[in-house]
N, C-alpha and C positions, 0 to 999 in steps of 0.2 A: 471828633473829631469825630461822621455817625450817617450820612443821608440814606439814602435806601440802599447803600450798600455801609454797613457799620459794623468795625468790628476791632474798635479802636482797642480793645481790654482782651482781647485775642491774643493771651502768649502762653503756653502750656510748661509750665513750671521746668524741669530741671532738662529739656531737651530741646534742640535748638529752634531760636524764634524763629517761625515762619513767614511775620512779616519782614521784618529786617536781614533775616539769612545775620543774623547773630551766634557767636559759639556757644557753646555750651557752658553754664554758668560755674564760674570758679564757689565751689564751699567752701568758706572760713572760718566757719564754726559750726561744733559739735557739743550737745546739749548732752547733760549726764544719764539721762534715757535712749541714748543712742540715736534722738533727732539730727537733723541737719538744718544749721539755719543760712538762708542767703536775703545780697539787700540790692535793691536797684535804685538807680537815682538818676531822674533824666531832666534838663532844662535846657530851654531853646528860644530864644528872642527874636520878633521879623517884624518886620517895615515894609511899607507897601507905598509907592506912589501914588496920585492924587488919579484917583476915577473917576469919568462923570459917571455920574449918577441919578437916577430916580430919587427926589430926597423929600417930594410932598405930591399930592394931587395935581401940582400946578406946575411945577419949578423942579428943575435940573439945579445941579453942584458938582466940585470937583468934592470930593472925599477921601482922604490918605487915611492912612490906618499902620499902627503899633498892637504888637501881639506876642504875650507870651505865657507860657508854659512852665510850669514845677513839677514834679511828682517824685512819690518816695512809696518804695512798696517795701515789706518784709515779706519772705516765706519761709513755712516753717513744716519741713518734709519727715515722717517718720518710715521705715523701710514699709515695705507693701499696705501703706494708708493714705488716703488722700492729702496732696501737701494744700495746706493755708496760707491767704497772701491776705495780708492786712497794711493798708498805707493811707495815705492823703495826695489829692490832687488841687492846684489851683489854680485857673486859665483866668486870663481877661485881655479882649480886645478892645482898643482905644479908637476914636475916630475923630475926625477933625474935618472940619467945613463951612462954609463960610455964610451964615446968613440962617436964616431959620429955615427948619424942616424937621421930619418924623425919625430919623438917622438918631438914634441913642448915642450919646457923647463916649459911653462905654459900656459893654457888656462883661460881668465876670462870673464866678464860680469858681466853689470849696467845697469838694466833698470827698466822703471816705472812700475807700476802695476795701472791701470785705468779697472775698471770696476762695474757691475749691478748685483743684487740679486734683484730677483724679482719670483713669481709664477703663474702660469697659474691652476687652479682647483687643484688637489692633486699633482702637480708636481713643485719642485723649481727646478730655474733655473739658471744657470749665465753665463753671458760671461766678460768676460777679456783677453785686450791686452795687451802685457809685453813690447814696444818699448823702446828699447835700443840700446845700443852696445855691441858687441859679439866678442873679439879679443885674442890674446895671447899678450906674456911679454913684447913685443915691444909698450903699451898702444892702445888708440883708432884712428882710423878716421874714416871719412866719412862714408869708403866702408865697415867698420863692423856695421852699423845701421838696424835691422831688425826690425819687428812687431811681432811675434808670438802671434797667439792668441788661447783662450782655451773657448770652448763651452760646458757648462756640465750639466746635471740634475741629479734630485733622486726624487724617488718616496717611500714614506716614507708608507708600507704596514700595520704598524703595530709599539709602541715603541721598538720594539726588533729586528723588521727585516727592512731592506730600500735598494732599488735598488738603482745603481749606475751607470749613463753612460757619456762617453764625447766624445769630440772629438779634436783634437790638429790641429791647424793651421800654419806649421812654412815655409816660401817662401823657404828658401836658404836650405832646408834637404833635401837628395835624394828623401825621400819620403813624401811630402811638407802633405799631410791630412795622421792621425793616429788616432787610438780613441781605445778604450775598454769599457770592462763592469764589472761588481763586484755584492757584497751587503756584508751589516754588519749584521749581527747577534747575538744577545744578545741570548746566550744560556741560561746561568743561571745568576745568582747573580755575580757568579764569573768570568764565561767565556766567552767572545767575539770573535769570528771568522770575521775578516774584512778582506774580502777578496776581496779590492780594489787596484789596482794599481795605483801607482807606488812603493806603502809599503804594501804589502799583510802581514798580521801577525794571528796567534793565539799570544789572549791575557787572563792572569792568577790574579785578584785581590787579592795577599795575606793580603794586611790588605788596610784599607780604605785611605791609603798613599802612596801603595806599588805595585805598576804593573810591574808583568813578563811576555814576551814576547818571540817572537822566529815566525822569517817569513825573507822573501826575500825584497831587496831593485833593482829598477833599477834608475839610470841615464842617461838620454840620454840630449846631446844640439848638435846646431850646430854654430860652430865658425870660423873667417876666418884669417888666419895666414899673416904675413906681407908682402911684395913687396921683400925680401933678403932673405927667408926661402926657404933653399934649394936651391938657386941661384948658389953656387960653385959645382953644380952636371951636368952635360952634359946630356942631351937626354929628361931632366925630368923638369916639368915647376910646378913651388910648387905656385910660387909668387901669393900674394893672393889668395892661394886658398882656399876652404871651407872644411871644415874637421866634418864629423859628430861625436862627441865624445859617446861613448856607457861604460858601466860599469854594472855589477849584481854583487849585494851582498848576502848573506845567513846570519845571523846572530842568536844572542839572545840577551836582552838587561833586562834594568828594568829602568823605570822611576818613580820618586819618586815625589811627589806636593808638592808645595813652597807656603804653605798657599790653599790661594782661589783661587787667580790668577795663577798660572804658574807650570811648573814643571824641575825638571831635569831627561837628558836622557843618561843612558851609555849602551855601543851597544860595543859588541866583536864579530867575526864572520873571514867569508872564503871570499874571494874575486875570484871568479873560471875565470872570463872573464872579455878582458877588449878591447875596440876595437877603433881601428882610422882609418877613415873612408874617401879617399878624392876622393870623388866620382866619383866629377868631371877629376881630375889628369888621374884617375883610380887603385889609388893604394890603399892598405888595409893592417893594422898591428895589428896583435891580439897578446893577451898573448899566452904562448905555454905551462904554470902553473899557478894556481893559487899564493893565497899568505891573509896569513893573516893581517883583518883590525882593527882596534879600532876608537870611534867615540863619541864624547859628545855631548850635545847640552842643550839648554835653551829654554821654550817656556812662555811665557808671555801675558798674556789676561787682558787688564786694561781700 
């Protein structure tokens, strides 16, 4: 989820998440070396109404889109060592439209999540690689196999304020190094300004169950479409090629806790832009309107 500001894999192990103003992660298990192991587990499902769109050199469509998200991380912290997070993640966007054009019918992605939480003086740290594969509807080979990796820190000022920075690593995007910057802010009791990307939000605690929200999302990956994509078109060479996918949302949402552990998230909003990107090719298709989203999710700390 990654554009020039990315910093999707951005959460520093056992102290609270910065992008989400999350608590601190319950441990439930204690390894007989006197590790600590914790698990996360996050999913979330959206639907987008129908956009026009840029969908060939020639021709306009309406485009709707389905999109969802899995991931599962473990970490495994020993007292003053760097903690290890090792998991799996699986995205894939669907899209639907009417008539032919350059619009991949779906984009997905599987890959591992391997990496280090660790601190340097008042600064934690992490880096993580994401290798996987990055392909559309046609499943995977070889040639969709990337690395993306993500470099991040935060320097925590204060329990109410903490800087945020990183930087994204992905070979196959036009623009292979991306990074940004942020902080969170605990104003009061009730409000939180996290204004970190890739989910910048104002946040509202109406009862100690109950958080209302209202802030921007972006999406960015890059994916490489099959060997027959776009093959029946003359002049224009699609076959495998790489496509950088891009999306910004606007929204409001409220997320509700599910006990100690976890919470649920509903999210309704604007969808204004939405981009496919084949860089290489040299071709480019944007929305020409927006289009309203809806989006749920689960998140899970055990």
């Amino acid at each position: 989820m990654k554009p020039s500001f990315i910093l999707t894999a951005l959460f520093i192990g056992s102290v609270p998440s910065l992008f989400a103003g999350q608590p601190v992660k319950e441990v439930v298990a204690t390894t007989a070396s006197g590790g600590t192991i914790s698990q996360e587990f996050e999913a979330n499902y959206g639907v987008s109404a129908a956009a026009r769109s840029n969908v060939s050199p020639t021709r306009n469509a309406n485009v709707s889109e389905q999109s969802a998200h899995v991931e599962y991380v473990l970490s495994y912290a020993v007292p003053e060592r760097p903690i290890i997070r090792l998991g799996a993640a699986y995205d894939r966007f669907d899209f639907d439209l009417k008539g032919r054009g350059f619009i991949p019918s779906a984009l997905q992605s599987a890959n591992l999540v391997v990496g280090i939480d660790f601190k340097i003086h008042d600064i934690l740290l992490r880096i993580e690689a994401e290798p996987g594969f990055f392909g559309d509807d046609r499943g995977f080979n070889s040639s969709d196999f990337n690395v993306p990796v993500v470099l991040g820190g935060s320097y925590i000022v204060s329990k109410d304020f903490q800087w945020v920075a990183g930087l994204y690593f992905n070979p196959n995007a036009y623009r292979p190094v991306t990074g940004g910057a942020g902080f969170r802010w605990q104003m009061s009791d009730r409000w939180v300004l996290n204004a970190v990307p890739p989910n910048p939000r104002l946040e509202y605690r109406a009862t100690d169950d109950l958080t209302l929200y209202a802030g921007g999302q972006i999406i960015v990956s890059t994916f490489r479409v099959n060997k027959n994509f776009g093959s029946s078109t003359p002049g224009r060479n699609y076959r495998n090629a790489l496509v950088d996918y891009t999306e910004i949302r606007a929204g409001t949402g409220a997320s509700w806790k599910l006990g100690r552990k976890g919470a649920l998230d509903l999210e309704v909003g604007y969808m204004p832009y939405r981009d496919f990107d084949f860089h290489k090719v040299g071709d480019n298709y944007q929305t020409k309107s927006g289009a309203i989203y809806g989006q749920a999710g689960i998140k899970l700390n055990f």
